[in-house]
N, C-alpha and C positions, 0 to 999 in steps of 0.2 A: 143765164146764170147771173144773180146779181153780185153786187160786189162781196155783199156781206156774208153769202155762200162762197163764194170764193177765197176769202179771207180765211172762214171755219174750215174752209177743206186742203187750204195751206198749213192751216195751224198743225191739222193731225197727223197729216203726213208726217210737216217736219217737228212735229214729236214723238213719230217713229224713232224715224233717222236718226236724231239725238240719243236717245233710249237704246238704240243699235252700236252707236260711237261710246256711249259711259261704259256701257256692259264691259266693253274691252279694258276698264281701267279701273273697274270694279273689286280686282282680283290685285292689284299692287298696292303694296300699304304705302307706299308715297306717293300715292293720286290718287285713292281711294273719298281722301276727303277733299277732294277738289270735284272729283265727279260726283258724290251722293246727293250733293244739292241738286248740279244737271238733271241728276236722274228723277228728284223730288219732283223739282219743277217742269218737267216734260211728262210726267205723269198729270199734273195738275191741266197741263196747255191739251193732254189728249183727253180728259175729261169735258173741256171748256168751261172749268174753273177761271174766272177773273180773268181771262183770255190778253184782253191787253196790256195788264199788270204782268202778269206770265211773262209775254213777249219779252216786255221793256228789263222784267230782272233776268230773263236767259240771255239779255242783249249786256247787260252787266255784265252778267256772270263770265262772259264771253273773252270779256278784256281779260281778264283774273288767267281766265286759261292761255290766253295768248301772252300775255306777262308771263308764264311758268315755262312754255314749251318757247321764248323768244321768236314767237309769228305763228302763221297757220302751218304746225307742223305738217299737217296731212295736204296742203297744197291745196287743189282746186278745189275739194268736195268743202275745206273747211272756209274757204272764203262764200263760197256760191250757201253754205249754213247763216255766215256772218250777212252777206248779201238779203237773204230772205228775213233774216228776224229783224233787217233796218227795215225795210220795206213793209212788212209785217208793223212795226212800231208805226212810221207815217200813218200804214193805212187806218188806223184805228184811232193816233192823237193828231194828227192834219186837224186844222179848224174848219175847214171844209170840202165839200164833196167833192169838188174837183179837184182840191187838193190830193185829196185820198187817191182817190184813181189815178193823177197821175205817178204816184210815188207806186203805186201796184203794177200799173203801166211801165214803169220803169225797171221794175222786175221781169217782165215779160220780157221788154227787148233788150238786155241784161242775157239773157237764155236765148234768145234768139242770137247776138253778137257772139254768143261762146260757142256754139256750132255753128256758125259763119265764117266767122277767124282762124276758127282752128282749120276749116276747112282749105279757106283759101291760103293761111300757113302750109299746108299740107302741097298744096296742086302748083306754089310756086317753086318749089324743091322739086329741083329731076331728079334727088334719091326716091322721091313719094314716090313718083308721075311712072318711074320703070321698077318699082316696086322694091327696090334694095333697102328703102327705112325700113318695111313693113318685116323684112327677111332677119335685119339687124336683128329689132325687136324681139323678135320667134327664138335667133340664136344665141343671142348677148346678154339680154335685158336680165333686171337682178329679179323680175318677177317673179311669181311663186307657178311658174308655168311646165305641165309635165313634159320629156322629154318624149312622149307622141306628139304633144302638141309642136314642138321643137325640130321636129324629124319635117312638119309640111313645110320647114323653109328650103325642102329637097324641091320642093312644085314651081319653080318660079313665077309659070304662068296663073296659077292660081292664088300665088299671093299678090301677083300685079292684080290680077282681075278685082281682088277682096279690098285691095288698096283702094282702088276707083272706084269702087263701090261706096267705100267707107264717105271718100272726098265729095262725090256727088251728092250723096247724101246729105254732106253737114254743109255743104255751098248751097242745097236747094228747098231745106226745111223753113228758112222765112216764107219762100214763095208759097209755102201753105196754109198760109194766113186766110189764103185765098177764099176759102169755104171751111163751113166748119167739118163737114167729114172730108176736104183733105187733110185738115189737122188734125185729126183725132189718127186718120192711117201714118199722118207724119209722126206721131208722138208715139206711136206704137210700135214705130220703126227704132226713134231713137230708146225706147225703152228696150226692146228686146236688145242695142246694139251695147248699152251699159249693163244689161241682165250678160248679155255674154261675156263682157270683159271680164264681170265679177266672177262669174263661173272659171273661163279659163287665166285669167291672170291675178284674180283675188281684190278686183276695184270695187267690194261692193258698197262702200262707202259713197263712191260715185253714183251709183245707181240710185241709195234713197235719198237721196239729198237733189238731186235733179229732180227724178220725179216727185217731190214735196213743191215744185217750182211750176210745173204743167199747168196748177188751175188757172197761173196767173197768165196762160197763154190760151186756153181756153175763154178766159173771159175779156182778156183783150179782142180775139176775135170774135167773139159774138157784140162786147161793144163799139167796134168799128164797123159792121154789119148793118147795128141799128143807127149808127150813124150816118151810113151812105144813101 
């Protein structure tokens, strides 16, 4: 994969994922005009109109929204947006190749760090470790989650099990760096585990904005590959 595919294959995702985030504020007349341009310009970034022009004014545009809502109102999914279109930006006006790649490279382990942290955030808590955050979660949380879903914090042993699953998981997805199909079953894991929060708790926000971020771990490992 070279970089320049990797690039275009970032762009379109995350001119999904943009195009998925306007849609919601589409419909109120006092953000209406703050998101129609998002929505302009993310149509242009999924055609590969002017690609790095795109980038640079949805990375403007960015500020404007973060000035209105006083930071990344939505939290991780909107930093790790903010995240990709810098990176995005480098990759394209860096004055050179190495330049570029690293700043793409930076992205990668940027995504790599945020399921490693969160991971080992997770496994040094003994609410994780015997599964009582996970059960909070299920019973308390303000999420948008049914009350079947709510009813398995009755299983204790299965939401410890799903806990440790969750933890090993995001503690051992760098290690799949290693080859490229264990990255590709690593990436598939953590897509189906954002595909499911978005289903039962309503993060799907999380979901396309990470996966808009994969190429750039896919082509870190292949160019650390060709580098060894």
């Amino acid at each position: 994969m070279s970089l320049d595919y990797a690039l275009r294959c970032t762009e379109m995702l995350l001119a999904f994922a943009l195009l998925q985030q306007s849609a919601e504020h589409l419909y109120v007349p006092g953000e209406r005009r703050l998101f129609l341009p998002r929505t302009a310009l993310s149509l242009l970034l999924l055609a590969g109109v002017a690609a790095p022009w795109v980038c640079l004014a949805l990375l403007i545009h960015a500020l404007f929204i973060l000035q209105r809502f006083d930071g990344p109102y939505n939290g991780g999914s909107d930093r790790m947006g903010l995240l990709i279109l810098s990176c995005l930006c480098m990759g394209h006006f860096m004055p050179s190749l190495r330049a570029r790649e690293a700043a793409f490279g930076y992205l990668a382990l940027q995504v790599l760090l945020s399921y490693f942290i969160a991971g080992w955030v997770k496994i040094s808590n003994p609410e994780w470790r015997t599964g009582r955050a996970s059960r909070d979660i299920l019973l308390f949380s303000a999420y948008p989650a049914s009350e079947s879903l709510r009813a398995g914090a009755g299983w204790p042993r299965s939401v410890c099990a799903a806990s440790w699953a969750v933890m090993l998981f995001e503690l051992g997805l760098p290690v799949a760096l290693v080859s490229s199909q264990a990255l590709v079953i690593g990436l598939a894991l953590a897509a189906s585990f954002h595909f499911v929060n978005a289903c039962l708790f309503g993060l799907n926000r999380f979901f396309w904005f990470w996966l808009a971020a994969y190429p750039s771990l896919l082509w870190l490992q292949q160019r650390l590959g060709a580098a060894l």
